[in-house]
Backbone bond lengths (Angstrom), bond angles and torsions (degrees), N, CA, C in turn:
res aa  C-N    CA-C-N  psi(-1)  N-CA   C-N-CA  omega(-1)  CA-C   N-CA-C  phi
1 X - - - 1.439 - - 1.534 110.64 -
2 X 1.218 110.65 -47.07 1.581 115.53 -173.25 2.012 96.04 -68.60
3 X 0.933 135.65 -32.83 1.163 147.85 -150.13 2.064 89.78 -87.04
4 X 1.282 106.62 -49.61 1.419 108.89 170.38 1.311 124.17 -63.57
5 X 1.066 108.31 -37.37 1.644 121.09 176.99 1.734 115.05 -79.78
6 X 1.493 120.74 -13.70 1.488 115.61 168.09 1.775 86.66 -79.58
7 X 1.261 122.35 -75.34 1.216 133.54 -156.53 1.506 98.99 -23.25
8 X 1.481 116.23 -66.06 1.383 117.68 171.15 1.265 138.50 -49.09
9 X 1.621 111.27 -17.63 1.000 113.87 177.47 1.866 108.54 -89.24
10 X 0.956 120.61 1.96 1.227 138.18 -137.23 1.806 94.05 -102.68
11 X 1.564 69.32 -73.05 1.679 105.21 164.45 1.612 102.86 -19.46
12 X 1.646 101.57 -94.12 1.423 126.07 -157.02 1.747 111.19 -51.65
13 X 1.682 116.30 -15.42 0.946 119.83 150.11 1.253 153.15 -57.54
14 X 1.737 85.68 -40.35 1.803 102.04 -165.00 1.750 86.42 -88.61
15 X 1.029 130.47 -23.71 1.544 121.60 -176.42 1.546 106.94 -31.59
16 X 1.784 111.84 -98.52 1.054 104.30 -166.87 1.417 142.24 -45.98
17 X 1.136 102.85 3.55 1.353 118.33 -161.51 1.848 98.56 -94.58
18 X 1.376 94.16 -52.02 1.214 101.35 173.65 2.047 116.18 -52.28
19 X 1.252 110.22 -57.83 1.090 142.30 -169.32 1.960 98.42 -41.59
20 X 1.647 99.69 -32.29 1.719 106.42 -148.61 1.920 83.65 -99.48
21 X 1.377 114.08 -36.45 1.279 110.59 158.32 1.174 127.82 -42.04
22 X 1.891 121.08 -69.84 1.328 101.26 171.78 1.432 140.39 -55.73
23 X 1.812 108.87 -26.89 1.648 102.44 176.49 2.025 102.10 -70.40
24 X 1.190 107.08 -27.91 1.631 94.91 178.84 2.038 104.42 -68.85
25 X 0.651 113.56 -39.86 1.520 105.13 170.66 1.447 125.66 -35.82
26 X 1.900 101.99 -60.61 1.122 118.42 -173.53 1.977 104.04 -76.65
27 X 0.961 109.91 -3.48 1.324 97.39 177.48 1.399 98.45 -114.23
28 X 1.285 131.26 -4.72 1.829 116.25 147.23 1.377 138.79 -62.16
29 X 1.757 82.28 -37.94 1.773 89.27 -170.79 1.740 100.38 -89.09
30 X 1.345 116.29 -18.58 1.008 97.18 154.36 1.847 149.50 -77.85
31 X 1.585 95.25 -4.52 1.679 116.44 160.03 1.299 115.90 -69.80
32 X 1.548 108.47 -26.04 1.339 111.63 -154.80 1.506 109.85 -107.90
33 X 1.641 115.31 -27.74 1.389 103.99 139.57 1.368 140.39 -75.62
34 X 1.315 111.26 1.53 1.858 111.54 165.94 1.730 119.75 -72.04
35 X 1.863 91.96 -35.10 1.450 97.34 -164.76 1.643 91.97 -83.08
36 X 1.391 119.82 -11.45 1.494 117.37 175.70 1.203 128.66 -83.35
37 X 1.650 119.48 -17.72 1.658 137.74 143.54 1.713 110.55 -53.48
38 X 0.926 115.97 -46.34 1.706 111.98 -163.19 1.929 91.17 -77.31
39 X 1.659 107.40 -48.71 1.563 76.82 -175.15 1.310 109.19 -90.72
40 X 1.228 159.01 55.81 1.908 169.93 -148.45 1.399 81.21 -148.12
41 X 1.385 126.10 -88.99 1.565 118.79 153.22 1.392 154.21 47.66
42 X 1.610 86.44 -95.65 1.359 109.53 168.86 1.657 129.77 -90.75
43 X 1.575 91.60 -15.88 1.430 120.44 170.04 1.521 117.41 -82.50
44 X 1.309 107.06 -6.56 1.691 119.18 170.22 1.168 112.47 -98.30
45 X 1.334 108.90 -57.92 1.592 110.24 172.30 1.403 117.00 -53.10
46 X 0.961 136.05 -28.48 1.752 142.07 145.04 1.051 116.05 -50.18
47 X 1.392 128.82 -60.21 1.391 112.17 -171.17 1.699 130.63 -110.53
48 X 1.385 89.64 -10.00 1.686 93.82 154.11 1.894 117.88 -103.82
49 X 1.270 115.82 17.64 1.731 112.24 161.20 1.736 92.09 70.10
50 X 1.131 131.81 27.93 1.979 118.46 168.17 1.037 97.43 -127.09
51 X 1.509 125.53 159.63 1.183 146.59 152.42 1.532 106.70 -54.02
52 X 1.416 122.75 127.03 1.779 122.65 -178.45 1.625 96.13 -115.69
53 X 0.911 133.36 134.36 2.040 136.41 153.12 0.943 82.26 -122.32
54 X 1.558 82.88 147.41 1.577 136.83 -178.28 2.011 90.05 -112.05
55 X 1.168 97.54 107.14 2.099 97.79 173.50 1.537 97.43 -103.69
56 X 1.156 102.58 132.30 1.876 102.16 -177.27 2.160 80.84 -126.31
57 X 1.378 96.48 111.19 1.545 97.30 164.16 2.189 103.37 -123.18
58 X 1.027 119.25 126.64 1.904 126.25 -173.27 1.231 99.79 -64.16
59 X 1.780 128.49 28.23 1.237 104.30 167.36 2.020 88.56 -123.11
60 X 1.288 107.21 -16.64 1.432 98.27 -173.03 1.434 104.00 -134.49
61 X 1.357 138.16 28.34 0.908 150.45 -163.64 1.632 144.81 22.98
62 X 1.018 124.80 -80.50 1.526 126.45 168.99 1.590 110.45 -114.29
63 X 1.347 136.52 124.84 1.322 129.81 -172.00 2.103 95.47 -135.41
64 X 1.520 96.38 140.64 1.433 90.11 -176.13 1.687 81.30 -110.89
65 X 1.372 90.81 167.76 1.725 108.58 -177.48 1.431 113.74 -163.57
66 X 1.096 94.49 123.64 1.791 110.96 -174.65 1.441 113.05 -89.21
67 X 1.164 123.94 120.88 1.927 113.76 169.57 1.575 110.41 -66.88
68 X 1.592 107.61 142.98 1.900 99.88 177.08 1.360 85.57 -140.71
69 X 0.929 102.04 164.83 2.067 120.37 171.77 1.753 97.65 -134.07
70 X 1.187 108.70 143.45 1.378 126.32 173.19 1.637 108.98 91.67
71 X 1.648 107.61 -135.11 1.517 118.70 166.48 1.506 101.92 90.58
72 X 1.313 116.46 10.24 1.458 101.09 -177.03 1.179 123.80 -114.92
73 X 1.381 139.31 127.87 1.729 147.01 -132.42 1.091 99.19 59.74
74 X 1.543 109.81 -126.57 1.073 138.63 -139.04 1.863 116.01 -86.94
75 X 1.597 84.56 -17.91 1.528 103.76 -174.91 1.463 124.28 -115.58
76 X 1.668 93.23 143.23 1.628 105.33 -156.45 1.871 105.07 -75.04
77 X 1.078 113.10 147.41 1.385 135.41 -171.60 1.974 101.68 -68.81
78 X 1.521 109.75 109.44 1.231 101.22 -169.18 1.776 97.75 -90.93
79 X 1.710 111.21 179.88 1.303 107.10 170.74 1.710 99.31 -91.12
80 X 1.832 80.81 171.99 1.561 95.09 -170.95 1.376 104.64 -128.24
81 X 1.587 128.76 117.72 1.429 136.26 -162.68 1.887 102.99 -75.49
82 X 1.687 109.13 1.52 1.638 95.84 -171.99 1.570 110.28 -118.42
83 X 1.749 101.05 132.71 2.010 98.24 -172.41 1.520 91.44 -81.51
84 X 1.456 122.84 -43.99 1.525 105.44 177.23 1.375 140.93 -58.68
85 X 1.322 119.80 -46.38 1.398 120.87 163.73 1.369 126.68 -60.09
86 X 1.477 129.52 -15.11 1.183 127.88 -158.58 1.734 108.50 -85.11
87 X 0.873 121.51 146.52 1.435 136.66 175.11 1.640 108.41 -45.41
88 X 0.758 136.42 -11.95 1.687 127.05 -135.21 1.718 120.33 -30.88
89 X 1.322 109.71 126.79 1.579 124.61 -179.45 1.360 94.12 79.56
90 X 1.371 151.62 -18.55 1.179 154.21 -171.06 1.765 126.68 -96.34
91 X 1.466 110.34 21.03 1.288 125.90 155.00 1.865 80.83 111.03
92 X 1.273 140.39 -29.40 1.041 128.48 167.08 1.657 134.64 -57.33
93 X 1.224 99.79 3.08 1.605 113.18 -178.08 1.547 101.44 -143.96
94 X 1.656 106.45 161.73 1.323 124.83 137.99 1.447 136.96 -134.71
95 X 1.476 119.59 140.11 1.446 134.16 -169.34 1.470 99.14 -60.26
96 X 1.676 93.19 111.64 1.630 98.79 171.26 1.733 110.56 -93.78
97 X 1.032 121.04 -42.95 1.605 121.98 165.11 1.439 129.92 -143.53
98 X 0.948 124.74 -169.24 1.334 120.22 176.35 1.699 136.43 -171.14
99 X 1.175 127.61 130.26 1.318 135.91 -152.42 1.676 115.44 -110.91
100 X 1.138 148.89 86.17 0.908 118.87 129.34 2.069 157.52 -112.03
101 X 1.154 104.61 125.83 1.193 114.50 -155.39 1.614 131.09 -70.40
102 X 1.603 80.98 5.17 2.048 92.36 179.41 1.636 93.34 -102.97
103 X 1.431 138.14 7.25 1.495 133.97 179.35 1.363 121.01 -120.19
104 X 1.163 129.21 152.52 1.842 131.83 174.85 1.688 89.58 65.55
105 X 1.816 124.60 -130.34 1.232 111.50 -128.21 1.344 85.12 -103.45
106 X 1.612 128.19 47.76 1.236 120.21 -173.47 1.803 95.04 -136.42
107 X 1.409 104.88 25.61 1.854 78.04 -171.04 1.393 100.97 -83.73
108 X 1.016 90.63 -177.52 1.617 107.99 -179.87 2.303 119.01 76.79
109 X 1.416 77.70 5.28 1.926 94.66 174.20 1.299 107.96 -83.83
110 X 1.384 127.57 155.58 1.274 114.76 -179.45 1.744 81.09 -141.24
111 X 1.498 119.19 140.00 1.088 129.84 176.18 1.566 111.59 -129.50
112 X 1.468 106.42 139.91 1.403 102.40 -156.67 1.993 86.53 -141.70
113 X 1.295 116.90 113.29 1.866 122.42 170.02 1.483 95.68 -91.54
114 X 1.645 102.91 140.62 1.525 133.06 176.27 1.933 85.80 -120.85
115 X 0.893 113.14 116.69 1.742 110.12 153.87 1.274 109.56 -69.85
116 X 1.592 125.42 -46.12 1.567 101.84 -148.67 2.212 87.38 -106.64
117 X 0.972 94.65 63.37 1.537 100.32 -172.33 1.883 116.51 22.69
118 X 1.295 111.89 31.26 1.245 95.98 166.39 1.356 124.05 -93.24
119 X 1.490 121.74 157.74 1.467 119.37 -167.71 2.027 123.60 -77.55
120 X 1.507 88.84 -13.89 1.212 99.76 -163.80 1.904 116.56 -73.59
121 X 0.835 119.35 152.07 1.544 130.27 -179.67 1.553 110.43 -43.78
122 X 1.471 126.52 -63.27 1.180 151.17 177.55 1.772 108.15 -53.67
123 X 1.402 108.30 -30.10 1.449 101.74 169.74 1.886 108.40 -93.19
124 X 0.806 127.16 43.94 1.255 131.19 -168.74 1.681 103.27 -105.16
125 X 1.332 150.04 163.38 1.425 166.11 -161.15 1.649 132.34 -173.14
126 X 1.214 95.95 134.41 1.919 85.41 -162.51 2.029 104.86 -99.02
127 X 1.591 102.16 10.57 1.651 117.19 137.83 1.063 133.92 -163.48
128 X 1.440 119.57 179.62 1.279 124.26 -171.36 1.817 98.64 -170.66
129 X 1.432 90.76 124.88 1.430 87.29 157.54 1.855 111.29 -126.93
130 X 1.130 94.24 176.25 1.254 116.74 -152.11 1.990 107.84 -153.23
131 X 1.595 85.74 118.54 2.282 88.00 -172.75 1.584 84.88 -147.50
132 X 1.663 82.17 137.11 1.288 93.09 165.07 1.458 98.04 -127.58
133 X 1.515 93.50 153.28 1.226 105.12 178.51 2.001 129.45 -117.31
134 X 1.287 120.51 166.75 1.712 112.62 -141.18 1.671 104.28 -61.02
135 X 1.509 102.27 -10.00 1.935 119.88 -162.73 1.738 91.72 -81.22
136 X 1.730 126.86 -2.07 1.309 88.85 -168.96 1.760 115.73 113.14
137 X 1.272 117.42 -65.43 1.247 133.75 165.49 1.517 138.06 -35.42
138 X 1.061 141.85 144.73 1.402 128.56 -166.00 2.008 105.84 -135.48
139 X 1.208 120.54 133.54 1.351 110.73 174.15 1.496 103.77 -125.49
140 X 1.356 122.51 172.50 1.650 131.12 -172.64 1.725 95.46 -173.75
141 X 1.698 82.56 138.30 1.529 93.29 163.33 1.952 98.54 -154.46
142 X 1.144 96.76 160.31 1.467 117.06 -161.66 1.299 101.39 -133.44
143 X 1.471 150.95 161.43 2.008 90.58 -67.30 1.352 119.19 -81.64
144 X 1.150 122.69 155.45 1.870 146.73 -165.83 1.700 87.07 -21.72
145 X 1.466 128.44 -46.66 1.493 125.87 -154.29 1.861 94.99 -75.50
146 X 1.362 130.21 23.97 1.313 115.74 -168.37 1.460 91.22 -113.39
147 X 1.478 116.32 -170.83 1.191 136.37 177.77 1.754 118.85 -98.45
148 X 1.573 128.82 103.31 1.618 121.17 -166.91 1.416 91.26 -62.74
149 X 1.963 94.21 143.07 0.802 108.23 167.57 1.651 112.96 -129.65
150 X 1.781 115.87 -165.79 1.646 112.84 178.48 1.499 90.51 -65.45
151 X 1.411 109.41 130.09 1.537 105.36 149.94 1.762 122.42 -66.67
152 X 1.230 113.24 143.25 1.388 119.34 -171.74 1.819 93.24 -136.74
153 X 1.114 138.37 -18.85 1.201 122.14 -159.49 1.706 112.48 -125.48
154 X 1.051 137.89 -176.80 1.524 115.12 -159.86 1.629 88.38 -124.01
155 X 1.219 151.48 133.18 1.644 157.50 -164.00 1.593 76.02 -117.95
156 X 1.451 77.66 120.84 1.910 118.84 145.43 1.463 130.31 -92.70
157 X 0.925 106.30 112.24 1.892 117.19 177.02 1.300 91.54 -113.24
158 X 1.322 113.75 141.18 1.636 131.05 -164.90 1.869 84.51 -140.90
159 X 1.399 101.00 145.40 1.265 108.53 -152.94 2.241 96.36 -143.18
160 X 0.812 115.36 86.42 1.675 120.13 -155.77 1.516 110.77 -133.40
161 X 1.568 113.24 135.05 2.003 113.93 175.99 1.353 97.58 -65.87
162 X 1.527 118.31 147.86 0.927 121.76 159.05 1.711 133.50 -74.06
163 X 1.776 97.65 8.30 1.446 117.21 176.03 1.256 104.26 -110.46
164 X 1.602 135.16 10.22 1.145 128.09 179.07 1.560 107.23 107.29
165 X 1.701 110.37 -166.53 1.321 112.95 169.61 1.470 106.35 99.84
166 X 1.450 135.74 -161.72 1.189 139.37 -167.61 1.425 101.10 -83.77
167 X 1.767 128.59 152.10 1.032 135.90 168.22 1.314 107.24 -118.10
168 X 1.632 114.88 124.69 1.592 124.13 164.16 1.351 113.57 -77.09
169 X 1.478 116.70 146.89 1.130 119.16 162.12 1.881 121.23 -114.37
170 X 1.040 107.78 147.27 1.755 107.04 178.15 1.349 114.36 -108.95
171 X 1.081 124.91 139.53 1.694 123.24 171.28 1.178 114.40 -140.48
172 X 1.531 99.78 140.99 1.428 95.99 -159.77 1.858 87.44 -138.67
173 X 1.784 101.75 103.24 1.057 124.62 176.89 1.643 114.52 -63.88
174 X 1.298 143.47 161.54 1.569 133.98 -169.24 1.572 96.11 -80.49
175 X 1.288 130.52 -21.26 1.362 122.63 151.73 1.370 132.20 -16.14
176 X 1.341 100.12 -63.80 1.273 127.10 -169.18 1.920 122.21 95.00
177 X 1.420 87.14 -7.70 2.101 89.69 156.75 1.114 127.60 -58.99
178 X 1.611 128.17 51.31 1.546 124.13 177.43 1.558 119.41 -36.32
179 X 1.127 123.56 125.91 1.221 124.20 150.91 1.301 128.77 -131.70
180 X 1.306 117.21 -173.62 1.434 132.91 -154.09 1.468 114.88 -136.77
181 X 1.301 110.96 143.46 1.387 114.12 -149.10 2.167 106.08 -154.97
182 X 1.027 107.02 128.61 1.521 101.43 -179.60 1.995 123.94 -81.67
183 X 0.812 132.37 145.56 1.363 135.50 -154.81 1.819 108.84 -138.05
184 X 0.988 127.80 92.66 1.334 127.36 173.35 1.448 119.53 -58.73
């Protein structure tokens, strides 16, 4: 009896502890597949010759998009090396993948984009896109209805449980080397 009653006590301890682990998990791997969209990306636009954006809008989350020219009859849809001219969502692109990280084994994440990398609440945006193109180059405009421009500034995606716990951060340099970073 006494032997049941440590076990339990044991138990009722190690819970939360455990519990605060798995939401910190799920809010890594979910940092760690955002910063793994931005460089997939830039690693396309390099090596297949098109312009790729990454559109992050908080109702559908991360969307990749390829520029194509042509595709009509008989003929296959080539890539297109330009983030400015291209149509985007407007028959000038196609959806190569897609992310979002507040649904299935990600609930309880709360994701929050800063464009001009500041930390504060008030600099926060519900989009941003982001194309790089095959030269190297990176463009962004905030929100989707604007005009891409040179990126100059480094976009923060903050990546946090909505029960607390550790907060990731993402950065996504005009490079296009996203990384990931921890935030107390």
């Amino acid at each position: 009896m006494v032997v049941v009653v440590i076990i339990t006590a044991l138990a009722a301890l190690a819970v939360p502890s455990i519990i605060r682990q798995m939401r910190d998990r799920r809010v890594r791997q979910a940092a760690e597949e955002i910063a793994l969209i931005y460089r997939q990306a830039r690693l396309r636009a390099l090596g297949r010759g098109s312009a790729v954006m990454v559109r992050y809008t908080a109702a559908q989350g991360f969307q990749t998009l390829e520029a194509v020219v042509g595709g009509g009859g008989n003929c296959a849809s080539l890539p297109s090396p330009n983030c400015t001219a291209t149509a985007w969502g407007a028959g000038g692109s196609q959806q190569i993948g897609q992310f979002n990280p507040i649904q299935g084994a990600y609930q309880g994440v709360v994701v929050t984009v800063s464009p001009t990398g500041a930390v504060v609440a008030t600099g926060t945006v519900a989009e941003l896109d982001i194309c790089f193109t095959p030269m190297g180059r990176s463009f962004s405009a905030t929100p989707s209805a604007t005009q891409l421009a040179i990126m100059t500034r480094v976009p923060l995606i903050t990546v946090a449980g909505s029960a607390g716990g550790l907060t990731r951060q993402v950065l996504i340099p005009p490079n296009g080397l996203a990384r990931t970073g921890v935030s107390l």
